[in-house]
MARDOVEX-749448 format. One record per residue (C-alpha): residue number from 1; residue in one letter; x, y, z. Coordinates in nm, 2 decimals. Layout:
N
NUM:A:X:Y:Z
...
END
This chain:
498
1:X:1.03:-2.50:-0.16
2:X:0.99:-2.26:-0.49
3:X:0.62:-2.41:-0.57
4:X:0.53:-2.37:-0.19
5:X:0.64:-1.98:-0.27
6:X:0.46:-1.97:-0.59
7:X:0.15:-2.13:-0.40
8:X:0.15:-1.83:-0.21
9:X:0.22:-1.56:-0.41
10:X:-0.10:-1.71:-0.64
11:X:-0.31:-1.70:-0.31
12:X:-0.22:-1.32:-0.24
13:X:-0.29:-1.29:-0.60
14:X:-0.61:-1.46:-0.63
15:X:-0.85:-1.16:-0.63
16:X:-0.65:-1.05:-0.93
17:X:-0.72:-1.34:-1.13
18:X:-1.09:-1.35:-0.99
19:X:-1.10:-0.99:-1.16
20:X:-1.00:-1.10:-1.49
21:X:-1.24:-1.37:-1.47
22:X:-1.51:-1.15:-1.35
23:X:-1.43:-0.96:-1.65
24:X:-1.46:-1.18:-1.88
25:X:-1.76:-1.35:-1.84
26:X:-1.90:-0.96:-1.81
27:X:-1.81:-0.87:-2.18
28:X:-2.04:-1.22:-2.23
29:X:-2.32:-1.08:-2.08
30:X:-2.30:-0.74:-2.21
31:X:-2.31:-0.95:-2.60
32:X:-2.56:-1.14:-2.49
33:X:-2.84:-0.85:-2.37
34:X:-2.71:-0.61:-2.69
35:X:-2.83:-0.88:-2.90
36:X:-3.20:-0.84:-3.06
37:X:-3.46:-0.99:-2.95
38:X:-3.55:-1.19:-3.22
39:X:-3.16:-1.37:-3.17
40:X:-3.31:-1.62:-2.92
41:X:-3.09:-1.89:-3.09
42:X:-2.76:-1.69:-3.03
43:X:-2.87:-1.56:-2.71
44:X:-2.93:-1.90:-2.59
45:X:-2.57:-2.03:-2.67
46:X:-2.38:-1.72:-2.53
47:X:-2.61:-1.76:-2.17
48:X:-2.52:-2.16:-2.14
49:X:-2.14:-2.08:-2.26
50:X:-2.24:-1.82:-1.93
51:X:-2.32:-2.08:-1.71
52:X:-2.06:-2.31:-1.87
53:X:-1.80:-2.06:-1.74
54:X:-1.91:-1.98:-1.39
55:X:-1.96:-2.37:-1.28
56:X:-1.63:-2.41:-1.13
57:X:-1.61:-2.06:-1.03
58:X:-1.97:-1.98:-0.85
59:X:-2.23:-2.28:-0.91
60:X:-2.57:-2.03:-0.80
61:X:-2.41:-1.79:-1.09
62:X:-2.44:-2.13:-1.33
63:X:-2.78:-2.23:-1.22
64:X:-2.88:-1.90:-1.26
65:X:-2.75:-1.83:-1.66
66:X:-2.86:-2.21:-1.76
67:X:-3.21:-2.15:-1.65
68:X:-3.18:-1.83:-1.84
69:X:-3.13:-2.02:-2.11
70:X:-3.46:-2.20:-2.11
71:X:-3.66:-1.86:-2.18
72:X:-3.47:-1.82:-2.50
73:X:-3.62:-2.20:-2.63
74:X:-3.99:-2.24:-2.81
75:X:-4.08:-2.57:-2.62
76:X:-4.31:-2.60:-2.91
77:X:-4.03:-2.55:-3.21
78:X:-3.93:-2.94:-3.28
79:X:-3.62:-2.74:-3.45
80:X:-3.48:-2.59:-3.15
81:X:-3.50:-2.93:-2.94
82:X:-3.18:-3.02:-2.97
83:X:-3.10:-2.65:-2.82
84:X:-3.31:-2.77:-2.54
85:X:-3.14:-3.05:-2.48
86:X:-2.84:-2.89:-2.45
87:X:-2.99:-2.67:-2.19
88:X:-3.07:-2.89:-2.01
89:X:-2.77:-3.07:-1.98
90:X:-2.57:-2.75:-1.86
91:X:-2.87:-2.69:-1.62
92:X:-2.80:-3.03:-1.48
93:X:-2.40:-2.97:-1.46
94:X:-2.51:-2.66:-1.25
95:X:-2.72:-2.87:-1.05
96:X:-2.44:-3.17:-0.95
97:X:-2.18:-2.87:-0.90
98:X:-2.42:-2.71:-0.61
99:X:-2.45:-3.04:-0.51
100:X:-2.85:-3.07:-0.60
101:X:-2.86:-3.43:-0.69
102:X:-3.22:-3.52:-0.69
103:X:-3.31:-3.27:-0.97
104:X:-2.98:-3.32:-1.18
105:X:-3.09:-3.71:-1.18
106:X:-3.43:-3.63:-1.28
107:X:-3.32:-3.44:-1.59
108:X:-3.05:-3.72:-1.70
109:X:-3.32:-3.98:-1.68
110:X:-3.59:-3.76:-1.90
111:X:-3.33:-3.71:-2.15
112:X:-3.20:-4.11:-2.17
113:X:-3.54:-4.20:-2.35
114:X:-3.45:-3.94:-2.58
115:X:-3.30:-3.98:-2.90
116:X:-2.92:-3.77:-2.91
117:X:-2.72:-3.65:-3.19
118:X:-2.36:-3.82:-3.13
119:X:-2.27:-3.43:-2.99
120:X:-2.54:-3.44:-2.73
121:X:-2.53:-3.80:-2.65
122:X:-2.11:-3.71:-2.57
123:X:-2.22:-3.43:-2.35
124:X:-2.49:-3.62:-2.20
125:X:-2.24:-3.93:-2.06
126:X:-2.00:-3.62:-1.97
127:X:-2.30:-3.45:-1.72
128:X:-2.35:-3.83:-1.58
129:X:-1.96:-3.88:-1.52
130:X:-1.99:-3.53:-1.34
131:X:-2.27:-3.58:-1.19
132:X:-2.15:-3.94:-1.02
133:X:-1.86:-3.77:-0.95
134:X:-1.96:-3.55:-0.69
135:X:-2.15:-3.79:-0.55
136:X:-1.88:-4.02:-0.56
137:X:-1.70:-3.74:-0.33
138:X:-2.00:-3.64:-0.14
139:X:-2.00:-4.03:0.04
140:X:-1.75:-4.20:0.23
141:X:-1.54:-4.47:0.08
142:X:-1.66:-4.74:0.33
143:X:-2.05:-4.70:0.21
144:X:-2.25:-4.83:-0.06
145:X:-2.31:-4.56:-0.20
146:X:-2.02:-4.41:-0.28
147:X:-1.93:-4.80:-0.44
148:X:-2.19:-4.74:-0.67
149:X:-2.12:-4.41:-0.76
150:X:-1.74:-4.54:-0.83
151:X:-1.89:-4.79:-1.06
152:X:-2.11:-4.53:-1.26
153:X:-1.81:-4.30:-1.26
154:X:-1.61:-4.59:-1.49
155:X:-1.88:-4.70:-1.70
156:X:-1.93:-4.35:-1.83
157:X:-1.56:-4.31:-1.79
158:X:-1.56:-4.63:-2.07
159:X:-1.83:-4.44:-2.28
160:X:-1.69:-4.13:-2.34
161:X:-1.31:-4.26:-2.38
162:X:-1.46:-4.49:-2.70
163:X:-1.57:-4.20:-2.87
164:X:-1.33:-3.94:-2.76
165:X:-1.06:-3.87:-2.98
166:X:-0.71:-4.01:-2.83
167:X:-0.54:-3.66:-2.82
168:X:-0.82:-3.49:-2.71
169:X:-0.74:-3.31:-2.31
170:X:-1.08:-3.48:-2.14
171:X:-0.97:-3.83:-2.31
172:X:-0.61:-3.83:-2.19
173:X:-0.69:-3.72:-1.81
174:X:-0.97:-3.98:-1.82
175:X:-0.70:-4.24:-1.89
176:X:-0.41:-4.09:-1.70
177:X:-0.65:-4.11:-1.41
178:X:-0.78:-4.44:-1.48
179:X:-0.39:-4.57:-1.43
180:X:-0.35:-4.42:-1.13
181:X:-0.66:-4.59:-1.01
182:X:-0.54:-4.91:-1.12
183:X:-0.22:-4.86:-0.97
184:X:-0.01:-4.81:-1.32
185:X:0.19:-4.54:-1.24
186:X:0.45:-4.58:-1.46
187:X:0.19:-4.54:-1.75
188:X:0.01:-4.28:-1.55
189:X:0.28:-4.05:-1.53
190:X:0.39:-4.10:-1.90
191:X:0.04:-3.97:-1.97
192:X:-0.02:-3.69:-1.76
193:X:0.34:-3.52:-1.72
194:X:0.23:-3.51:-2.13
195:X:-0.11:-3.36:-2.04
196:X:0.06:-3.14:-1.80
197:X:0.29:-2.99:-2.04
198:X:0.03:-2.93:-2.30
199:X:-0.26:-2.72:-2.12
200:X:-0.21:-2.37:-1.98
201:X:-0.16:-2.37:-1.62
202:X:-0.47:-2.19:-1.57
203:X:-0.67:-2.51:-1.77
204:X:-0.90:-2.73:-1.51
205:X:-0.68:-2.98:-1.74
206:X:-0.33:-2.87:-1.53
207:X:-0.47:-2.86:-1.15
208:X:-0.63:-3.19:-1.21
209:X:-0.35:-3.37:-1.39
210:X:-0.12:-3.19:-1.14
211:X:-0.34:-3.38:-0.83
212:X:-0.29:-3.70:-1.03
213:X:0.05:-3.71:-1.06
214:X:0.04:-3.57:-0.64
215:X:-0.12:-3.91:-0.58
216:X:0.15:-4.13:-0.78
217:X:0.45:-4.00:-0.55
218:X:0.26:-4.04:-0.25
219:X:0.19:-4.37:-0.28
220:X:0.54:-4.45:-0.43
221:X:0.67:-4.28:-0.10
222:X:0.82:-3.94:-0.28
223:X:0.68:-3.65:-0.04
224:X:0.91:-3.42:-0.15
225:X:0.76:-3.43:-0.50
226:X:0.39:-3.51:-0.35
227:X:0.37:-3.17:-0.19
228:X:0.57:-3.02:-0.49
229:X:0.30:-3.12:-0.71
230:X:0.00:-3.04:-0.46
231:X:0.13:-2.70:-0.44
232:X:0.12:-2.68:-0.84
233:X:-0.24:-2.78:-0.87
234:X:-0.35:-2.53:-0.61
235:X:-0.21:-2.28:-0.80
236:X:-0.34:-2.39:-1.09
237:X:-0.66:-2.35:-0.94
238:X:-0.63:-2.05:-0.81
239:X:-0.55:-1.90:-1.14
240:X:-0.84:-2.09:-1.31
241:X:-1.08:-1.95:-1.03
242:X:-1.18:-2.31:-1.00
243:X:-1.31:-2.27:-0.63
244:X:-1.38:-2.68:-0.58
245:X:-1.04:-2.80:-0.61
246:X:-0.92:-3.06:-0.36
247:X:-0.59:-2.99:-0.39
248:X:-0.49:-2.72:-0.11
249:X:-0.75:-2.90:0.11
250:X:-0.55:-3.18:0.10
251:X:-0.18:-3.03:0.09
252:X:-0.32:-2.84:0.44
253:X:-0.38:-3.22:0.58
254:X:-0.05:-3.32:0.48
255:X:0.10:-2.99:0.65
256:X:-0.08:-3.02:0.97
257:X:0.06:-3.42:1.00
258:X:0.38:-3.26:0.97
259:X:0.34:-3.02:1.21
260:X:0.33:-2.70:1.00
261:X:0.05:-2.61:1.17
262:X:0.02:-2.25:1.07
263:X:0.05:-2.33:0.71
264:X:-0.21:-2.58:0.70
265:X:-0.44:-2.33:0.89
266:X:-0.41:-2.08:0.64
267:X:-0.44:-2.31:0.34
268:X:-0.75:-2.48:0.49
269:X:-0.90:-2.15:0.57
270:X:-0.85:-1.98:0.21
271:X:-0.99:-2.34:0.07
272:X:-1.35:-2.33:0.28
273:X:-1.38:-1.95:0.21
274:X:-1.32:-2.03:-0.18
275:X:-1.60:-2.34:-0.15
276:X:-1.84:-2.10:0.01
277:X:-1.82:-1.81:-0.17
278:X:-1.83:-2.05:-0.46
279:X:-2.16:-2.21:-0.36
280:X:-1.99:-2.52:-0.41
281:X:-2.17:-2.71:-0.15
282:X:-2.00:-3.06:-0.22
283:X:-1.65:-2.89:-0.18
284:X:-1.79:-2.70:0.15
285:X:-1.88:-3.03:0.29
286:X:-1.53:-3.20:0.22
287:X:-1.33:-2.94:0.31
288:X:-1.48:-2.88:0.64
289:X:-1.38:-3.22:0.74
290:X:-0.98:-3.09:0.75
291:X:-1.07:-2.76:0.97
292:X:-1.17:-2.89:1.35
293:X:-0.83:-3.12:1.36
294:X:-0.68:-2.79:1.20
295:X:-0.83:-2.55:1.38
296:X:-0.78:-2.72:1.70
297:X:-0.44:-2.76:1.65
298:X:-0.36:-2.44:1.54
299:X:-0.55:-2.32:1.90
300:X:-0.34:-2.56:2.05
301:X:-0.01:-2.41:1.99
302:X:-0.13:-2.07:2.02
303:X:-0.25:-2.18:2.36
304:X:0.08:-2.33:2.42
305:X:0.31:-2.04:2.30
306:X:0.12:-1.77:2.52
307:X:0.28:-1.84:2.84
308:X:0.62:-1.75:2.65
309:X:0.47:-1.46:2.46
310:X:0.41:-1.30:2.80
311:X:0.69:-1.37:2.96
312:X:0.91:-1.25:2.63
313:X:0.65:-0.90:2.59
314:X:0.70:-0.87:3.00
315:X:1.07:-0.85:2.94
316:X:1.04:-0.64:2.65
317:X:0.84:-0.40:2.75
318:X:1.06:-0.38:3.08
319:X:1.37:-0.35:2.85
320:X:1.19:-0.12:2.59
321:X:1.10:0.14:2.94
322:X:1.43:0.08:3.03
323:X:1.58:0.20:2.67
324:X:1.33:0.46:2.62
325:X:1.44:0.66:2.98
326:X:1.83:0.62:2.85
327:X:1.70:0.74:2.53
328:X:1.52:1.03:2.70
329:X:1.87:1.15:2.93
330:X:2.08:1.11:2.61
331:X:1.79:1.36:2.45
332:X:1.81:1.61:2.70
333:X:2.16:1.58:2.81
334:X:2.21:1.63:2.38
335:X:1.97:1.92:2.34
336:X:2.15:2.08:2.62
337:X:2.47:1.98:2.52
338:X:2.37:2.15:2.15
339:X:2.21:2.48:2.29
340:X:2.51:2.54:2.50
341:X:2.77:2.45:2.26
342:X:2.50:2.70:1.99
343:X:2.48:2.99:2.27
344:X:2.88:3.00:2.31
345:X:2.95:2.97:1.93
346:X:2.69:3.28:1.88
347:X:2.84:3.46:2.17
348:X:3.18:3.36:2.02
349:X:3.11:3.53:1.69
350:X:2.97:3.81:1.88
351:X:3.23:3.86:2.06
352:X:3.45:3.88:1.75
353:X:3.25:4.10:1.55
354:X:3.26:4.34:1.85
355:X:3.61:4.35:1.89
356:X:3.67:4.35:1.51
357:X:3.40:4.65:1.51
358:X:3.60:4.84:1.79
359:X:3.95:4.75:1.67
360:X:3.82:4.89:1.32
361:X:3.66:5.22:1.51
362:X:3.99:5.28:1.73
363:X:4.18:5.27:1.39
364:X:3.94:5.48:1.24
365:X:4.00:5.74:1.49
366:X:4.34:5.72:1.53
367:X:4.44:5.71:1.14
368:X:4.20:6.04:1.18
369:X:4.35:6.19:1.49
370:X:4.69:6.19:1.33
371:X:4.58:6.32:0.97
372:X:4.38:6.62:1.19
373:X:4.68:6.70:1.36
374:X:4.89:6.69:1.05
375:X:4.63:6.93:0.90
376:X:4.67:7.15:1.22
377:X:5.08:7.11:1.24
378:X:5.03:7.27:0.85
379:X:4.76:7.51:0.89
380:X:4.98:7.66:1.20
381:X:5.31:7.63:1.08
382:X:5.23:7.85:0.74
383:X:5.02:8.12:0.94
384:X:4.71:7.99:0.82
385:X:4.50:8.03:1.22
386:X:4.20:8.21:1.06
387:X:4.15:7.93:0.78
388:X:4.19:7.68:1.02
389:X:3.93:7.80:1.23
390:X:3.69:7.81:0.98
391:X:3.78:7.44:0.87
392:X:3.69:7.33:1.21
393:X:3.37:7.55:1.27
394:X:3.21:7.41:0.91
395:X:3.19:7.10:1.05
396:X:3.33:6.89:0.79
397:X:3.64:6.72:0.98
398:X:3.34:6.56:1.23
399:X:3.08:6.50:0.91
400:X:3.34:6.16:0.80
401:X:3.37:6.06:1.14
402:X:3.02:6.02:1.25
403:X:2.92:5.84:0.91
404:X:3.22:5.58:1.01
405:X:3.09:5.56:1.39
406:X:2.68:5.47:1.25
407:X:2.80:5.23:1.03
408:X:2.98:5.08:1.30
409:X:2.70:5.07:1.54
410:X:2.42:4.97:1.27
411:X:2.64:4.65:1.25
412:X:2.68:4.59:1.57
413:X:2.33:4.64:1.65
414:X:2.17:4.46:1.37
415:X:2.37:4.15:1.51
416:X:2.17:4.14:1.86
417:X:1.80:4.22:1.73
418:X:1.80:4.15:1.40
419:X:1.51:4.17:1.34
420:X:1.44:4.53:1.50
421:X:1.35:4.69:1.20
422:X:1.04:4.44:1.13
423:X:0.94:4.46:1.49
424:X:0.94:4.83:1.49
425:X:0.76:4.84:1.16
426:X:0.49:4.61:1.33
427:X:0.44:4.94:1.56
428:X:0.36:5.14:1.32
429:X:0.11:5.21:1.06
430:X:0.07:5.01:0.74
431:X:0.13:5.35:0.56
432:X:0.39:5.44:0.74
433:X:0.67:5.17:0.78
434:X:0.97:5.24:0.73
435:X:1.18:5.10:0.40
436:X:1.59:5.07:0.43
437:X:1.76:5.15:0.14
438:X:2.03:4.87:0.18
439:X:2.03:4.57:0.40
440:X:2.20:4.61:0.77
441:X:2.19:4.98:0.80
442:X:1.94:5.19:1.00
443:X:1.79:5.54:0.95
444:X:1.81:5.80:1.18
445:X:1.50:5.74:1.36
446:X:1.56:5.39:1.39
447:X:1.92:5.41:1.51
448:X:1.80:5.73:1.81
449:X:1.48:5.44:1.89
450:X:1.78:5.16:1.88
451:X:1.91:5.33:2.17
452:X:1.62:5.33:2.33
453:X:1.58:4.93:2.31
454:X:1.98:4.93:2.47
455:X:1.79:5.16:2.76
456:X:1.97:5.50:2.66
457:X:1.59:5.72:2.67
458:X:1.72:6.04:2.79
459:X:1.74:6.26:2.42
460:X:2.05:6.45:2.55
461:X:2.23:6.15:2.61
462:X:2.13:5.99:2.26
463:X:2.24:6.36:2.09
464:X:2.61:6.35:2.25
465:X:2.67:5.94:2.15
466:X:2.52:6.02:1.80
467:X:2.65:6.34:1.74
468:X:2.34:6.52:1.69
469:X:2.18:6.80:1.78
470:X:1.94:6.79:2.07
471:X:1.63:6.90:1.87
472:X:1.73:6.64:1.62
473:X:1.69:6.40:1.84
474:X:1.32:6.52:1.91
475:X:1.20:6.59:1.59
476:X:1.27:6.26:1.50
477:X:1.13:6.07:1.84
478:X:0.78:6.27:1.75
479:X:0.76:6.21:1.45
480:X:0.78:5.83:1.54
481:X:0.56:5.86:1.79
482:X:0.31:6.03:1.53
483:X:0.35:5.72:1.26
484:X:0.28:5.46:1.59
485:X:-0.05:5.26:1.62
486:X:-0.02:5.37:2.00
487:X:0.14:5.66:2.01
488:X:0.12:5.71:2.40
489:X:0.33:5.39:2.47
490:X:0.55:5.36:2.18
491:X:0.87:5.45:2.36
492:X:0.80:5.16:2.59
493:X:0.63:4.93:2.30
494:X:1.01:5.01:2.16
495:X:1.14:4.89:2.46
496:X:0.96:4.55:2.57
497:X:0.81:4.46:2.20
498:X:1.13:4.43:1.97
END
């Protein structure tokens, strides 16, 4: 049902209105103390328009700002008595909202012998209507007391609806209500669907006209549109912050006869917790009397659902250990499955750039071999021995050979460690590291030590593969060993570190 959902989207809501309230009533007080002192008058109204605002909201917070009132009043300034007066009958409105009837019918009867403007006398047969109101609630139907309290109730009801204008809001729920009462319903509803659509939703004026109209289609037999318009005056007062409504009270009695037992749990629950952090004692008290038959009920099916909520955890947990240890297999049977299918694919491209690198190199030398003994073939052929000689002992044929075979094996290399430069660099001193001049080559030293990695440490062996001279080949292994950290066990740092 939509206003069930808007019920309870205003309940997760209600701090946010409580806030705003909060707020509001705070930019009061801050007026009230930045006025002079000598502005007892004004300060007076703003601290009963205070407690006015708070009574439906927190009744201590009322008591407390109507009795602040009374220090801004000269008991001894006949001007300023009908200020008093008016104190006094906010004080008492405080008094019946926390339920403090002795004292709040003390005041009402001081202030009868009085003579009223029409104003006060209004708002004095408005604090007796509240007051017997309450009180009217506070007893049980059956007793006499709450049959006299009914009675009061409609002869101040009669009082204020002769002076009050027709269209005014308190005149027209006073009558609405009054046909509902009398059982009128037709008239009722005429009167306070009217009402309803006239007052902001967060008015008193729409939760109470809303729990009016409730009553109507419950006693013409319309749940549907009883619950629909319970859930509408709880809203309203939860956007009001009026903390004594009877409303979701109620509509959590109606939901625990029809067996929506968790819903009228949390209704109830939110509805005592509003009463008491409200003060509002009378509320408290009648709310109350919905949470044991709630409370036990709700225990009751908790109770009776835990046999089942074993059994169905039992199985799930079993099923969930179960699932988890498949779950765990297909993990490591994957992770396997994907380092072996990774170590393959690497060893795969390895395996390619090897051949590629020793099908280039054989080409290399061949294309060579055959352009050397075209060279020779010529040389010979036109008698030219002598120059051909000296060709061969300058070196030069070899020099293009050897720069062909390093970049060969810097390539190959740099794919199994590559990262060999950076690990030797870490063997050395900051000072000293060694820089390449282009990505995937090596220098001299580092391609003699990269033989030492593959296990090639005699410098004999490493001068014939490279094609350098043997004291090459140890200059450039001291003067490594010179730039290491640890020079003594660099060669085998080489070996086990990189």
């Amino acid at each position: 049902m939509k206003d069930l959902d808007n019920l309870n989207k205003a309940i997760n809501q209600a701090d946010d209105y409580q806030r705003l309230k909060r707020r509001q009533i705070d930019s009061l007080i801050r007026m009230m103390n930045r006025l002079p002192d000598n502005e007892t008058s004004h300060k007076c109204k703003i601290a009963l328009d205070i407690a006015e605002r708070f009574r439906l909201f927190n009744a201590d917070s009322a008591l407390y700002y109507s009795e602040l009132g009374f220090r801004f009043i000269d008991d001894n300034n006949p001007i300023r008595r009908d200020e008093r007066t008016m104190a006094i009958l906010v004080h008492t409105d405080a008094l019946s909202s926390a339920g403090v009837f002795i004292p709040a019918q003390g005041n009402l009867k001081v202030i009868s012998k009085w003579h009223l403007t029409p104003e006060l006398r209004l708002k004095y047969w408005e604090s007796m209507r509240i007051l017997y109101g309450y009180m009217r609630d506070f007893y049980e139907q059956q007793s006499d007391m709450y049959a006299i309290a009914d009675r009061t109730c409609e002869q101040y009801d009669d009082s204020l609806l002769s002076v009050l204008p027709p269209r005014d809001v308190y005149s027209r729920f006073l009558r609405g209500e009054r046909f509902v009462n009398s059982g009128q319903h037709e008239k009722a509803l005429v009167h306070l669907l009217d009402l309803l659509d006239s007052v902001p939703e967060t008015s008193p004026y729409s939760g109470k006209a809303a729990y009016q109209i409730a009553r109507i289609y419950l006693a013409q037999g319309d749940h549907s549109k009883y619950v629909s318009y319970l859930a509408r005056s709880a809203k309203s007062d939860i956007m009001g912050c009026v903390r004594e409504g009877m409303a979701l009270p109620t509509l959590a009695d109606w939901m625990w006869k029809n067996n929506e037992t968790e819903k009228a749990y949390n209704y109830v629950n939110f509805a005592l917790q509003e009463a008491i952090q409200g003060n509002a004692r009378i509320r408290t008290y009648s709310v109350a009397k919905f949470m044991p038959k709630i409370d036990m009920s709700y225990r009751k099916s908790i109770s009776e659902s835990h046999n089942t909520l074993l059994g169905v955890i039992f199985i799930s947990v079993f099923l969930v250990c179960v699932l988890a240890y498949l779950i765990f297999i297909l993990i490591r049977q994957n992770k396997r499955t994907r380092s072996n299918e990774a170590k393959l694919t690497k060893i795969s491209k390895m395996q390619e750039n090897y051949l590629a690198n020793f099908v280039a190199l054989s080409s290399s030398y061949a294309t060579r071999f055959d352009s050397l003994t075209k060279i020779v073939g010529r040389k010979l052929s036109s008698g030219q021995a002598d120059e051909l000689l000296k060709l061969i002992n300058s070196g030069k044929l070899m020099d293009t050979q050897d720069e062909d075979f390093h970049t060969l094996f810097d390539s190959a290399f740099n794919d199994l460690y590559p990262n060999f430069t950076d690990k030797v660099n870490e063997l050395l001193r900051e000072e000293d590291r060694i820089s390449l001049k282009s990505p995937g080559t090596l220098t001299p030293e580092l391609r003699i030590y990269a033989l030492v990695r593959l296990g090639i440490d005699e410098s004999i062996k490493i001068a014939q593969i490279l094609n350098y001279s043997v004291s090459t080949v140890y200059a450039y292994r001291n003067r490594m060993r010179n730039k290491a950290i640890n020079r003594e066990s660099f060669d085998e740092d080489v070996r086990t570190k990189t």
